[in-house]
C-alpha positions as CSV (number, residue, x, y, z in Angstrom):
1,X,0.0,0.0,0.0
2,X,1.4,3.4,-1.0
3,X,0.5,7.0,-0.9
4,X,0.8,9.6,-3.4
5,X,4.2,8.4,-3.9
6,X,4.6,4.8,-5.7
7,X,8.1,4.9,-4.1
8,X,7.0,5.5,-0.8
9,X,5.0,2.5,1.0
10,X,2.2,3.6,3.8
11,X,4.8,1.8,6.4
12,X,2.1,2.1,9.4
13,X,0.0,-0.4,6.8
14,X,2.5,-3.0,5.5
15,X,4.2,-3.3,9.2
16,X,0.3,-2.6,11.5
17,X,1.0,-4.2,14.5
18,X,3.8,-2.1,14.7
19,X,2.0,1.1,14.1
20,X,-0.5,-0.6,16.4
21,X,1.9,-0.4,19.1
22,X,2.8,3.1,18.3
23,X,-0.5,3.8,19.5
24,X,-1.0,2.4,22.5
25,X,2.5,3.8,23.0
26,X,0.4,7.6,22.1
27,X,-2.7,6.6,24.4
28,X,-0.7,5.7,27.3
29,X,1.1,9.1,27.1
30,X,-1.8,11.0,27.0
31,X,-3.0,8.9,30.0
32,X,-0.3,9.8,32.3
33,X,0.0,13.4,30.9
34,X,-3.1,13.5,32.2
35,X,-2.5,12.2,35.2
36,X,0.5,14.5,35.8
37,X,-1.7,17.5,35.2
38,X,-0.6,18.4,31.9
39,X,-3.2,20.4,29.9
40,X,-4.3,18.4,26.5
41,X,-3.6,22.4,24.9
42,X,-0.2,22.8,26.1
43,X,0.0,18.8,24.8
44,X,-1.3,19.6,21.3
45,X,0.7,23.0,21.4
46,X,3.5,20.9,21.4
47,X,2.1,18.4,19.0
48,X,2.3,20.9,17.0
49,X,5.2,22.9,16.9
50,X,7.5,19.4,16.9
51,X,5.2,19.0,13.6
52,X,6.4,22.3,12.7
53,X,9.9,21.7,12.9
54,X,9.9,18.2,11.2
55,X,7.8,19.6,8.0
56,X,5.2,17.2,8.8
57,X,2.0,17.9,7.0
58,X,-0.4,15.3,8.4
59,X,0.3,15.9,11.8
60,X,-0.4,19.2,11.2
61,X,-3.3,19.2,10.0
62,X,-4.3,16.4,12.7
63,X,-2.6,18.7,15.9
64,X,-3.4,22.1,14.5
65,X,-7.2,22.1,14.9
66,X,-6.8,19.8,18.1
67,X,-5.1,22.7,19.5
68,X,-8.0,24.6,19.0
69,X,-10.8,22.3,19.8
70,X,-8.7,21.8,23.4
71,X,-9.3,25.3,23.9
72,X,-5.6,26.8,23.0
73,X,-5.4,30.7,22.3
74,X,-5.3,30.8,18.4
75,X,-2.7,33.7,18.2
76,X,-0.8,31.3,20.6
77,X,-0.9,28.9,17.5
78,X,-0.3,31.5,14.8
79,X,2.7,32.3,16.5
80,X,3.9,29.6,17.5
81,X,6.9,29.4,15.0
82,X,8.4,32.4,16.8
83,X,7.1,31.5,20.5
84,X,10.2,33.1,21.8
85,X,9.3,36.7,21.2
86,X,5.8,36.4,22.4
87,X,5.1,37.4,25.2
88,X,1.2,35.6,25.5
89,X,3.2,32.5,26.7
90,X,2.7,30.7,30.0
91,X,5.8,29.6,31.8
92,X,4.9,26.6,31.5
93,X,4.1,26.2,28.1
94,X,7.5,28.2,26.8
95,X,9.5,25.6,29.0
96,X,7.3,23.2,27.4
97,X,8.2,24.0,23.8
98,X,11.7,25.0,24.7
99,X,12.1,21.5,25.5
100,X,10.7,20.2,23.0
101,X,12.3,21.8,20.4
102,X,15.5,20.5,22.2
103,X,14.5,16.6,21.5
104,X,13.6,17.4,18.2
105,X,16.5,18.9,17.5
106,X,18.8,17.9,20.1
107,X,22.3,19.1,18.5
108,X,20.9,22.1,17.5
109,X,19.5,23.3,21.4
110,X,21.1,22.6,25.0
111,X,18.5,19.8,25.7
112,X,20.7,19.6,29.6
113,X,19.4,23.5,29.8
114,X,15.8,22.7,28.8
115,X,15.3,19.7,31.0
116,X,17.2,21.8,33.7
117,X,14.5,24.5,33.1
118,X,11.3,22.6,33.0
119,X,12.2,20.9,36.0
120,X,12.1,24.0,38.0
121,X,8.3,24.4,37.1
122,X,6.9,20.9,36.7
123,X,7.3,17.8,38.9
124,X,9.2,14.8,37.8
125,X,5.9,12.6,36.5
126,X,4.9,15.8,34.1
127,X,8.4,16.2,32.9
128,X,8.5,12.7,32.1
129,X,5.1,12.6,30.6
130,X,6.2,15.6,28.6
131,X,9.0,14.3,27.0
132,X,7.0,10.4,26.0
133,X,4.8,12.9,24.2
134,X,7.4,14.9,22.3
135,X,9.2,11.3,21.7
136,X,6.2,10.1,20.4
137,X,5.2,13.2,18.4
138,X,8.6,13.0,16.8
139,X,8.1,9.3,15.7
140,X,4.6,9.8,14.0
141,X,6.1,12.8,12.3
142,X,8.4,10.2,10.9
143,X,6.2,7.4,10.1
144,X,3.9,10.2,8.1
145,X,6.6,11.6,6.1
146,X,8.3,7.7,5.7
147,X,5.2,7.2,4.3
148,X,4.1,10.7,2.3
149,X,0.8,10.6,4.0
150,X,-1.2,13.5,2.7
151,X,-2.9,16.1,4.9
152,X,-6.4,14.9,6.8
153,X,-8.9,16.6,6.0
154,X,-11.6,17.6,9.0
155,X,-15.2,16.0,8.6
């Protein structure tokens, strides 16, 4: 099974029960950000900005209006591409995207500095649900773009 490109195989459908796993992988996550008191809009705030940063146009058009339907500010999410010279962000949520922009890119940014920071504002159970969800983020931006998987449209 392919997408738009021949050359480029849907992997999530020729390998499913490992996609399959990826999933429960994603709901677990959400479970215990949840449980650490992590807002689903600063979740999906960084859904989408690691989606930003990898070029990822599926999970872009999944997280985008997710971040909206949870609520988050939409000049937060027109802005988010330059989060660092707006001043409408939480602490929390610019320690949140700090850090993940560090484990997307984690040559590019001190990811010591941005774990360092978010610890000062978020106990050790967010933090650690945190970063599952910007792993996890990272590796569906992957399969999706393995894969060329077009944009989803809303229904």
């Amino acid at each position: 099974m392919s997408g738009g490109d021949p050359e480029r195989p849907y992997i999530d459908k020729v390998q499913p029960l490992t996609h399959a796993a990826m999933i429960e992988a994603a709901k677990s996550s959400r479970a215990a950000s949840k449980e650490a008191g992590l807002d689903v809009g600063l979740i999906e705030l960084v859904n989408t900005r690691v989606s930003q940063i990898n070029g990822c146009v599926t999970c872009l058009s999944v997280h985008v209006p997710a971040a909206r339907d949870a609520g988050v500010d939409p000049l937060k999410i027109d802005l988010l591409p330059a989060w660092r010279d707006a001043d409408l962000y939480t602490d929390v949520e610019r320690a949140a995207l700090e850090l993940a922009e560090a484990l997307t890119n984690p040559r590019e940014l001190d990811l010591r500095a941005a774990i360092a920071d978010a610890s000062d504002i978020m106990s050790t159970e967010a933090l650690a649900a945190l970063e599952w969800a910007i792993v996890l983020i990272n590796a569906f931006n992957r399969v999706s773009i393995a894969s060329a998987h077009p944009p989803r449209r809303r229904r």
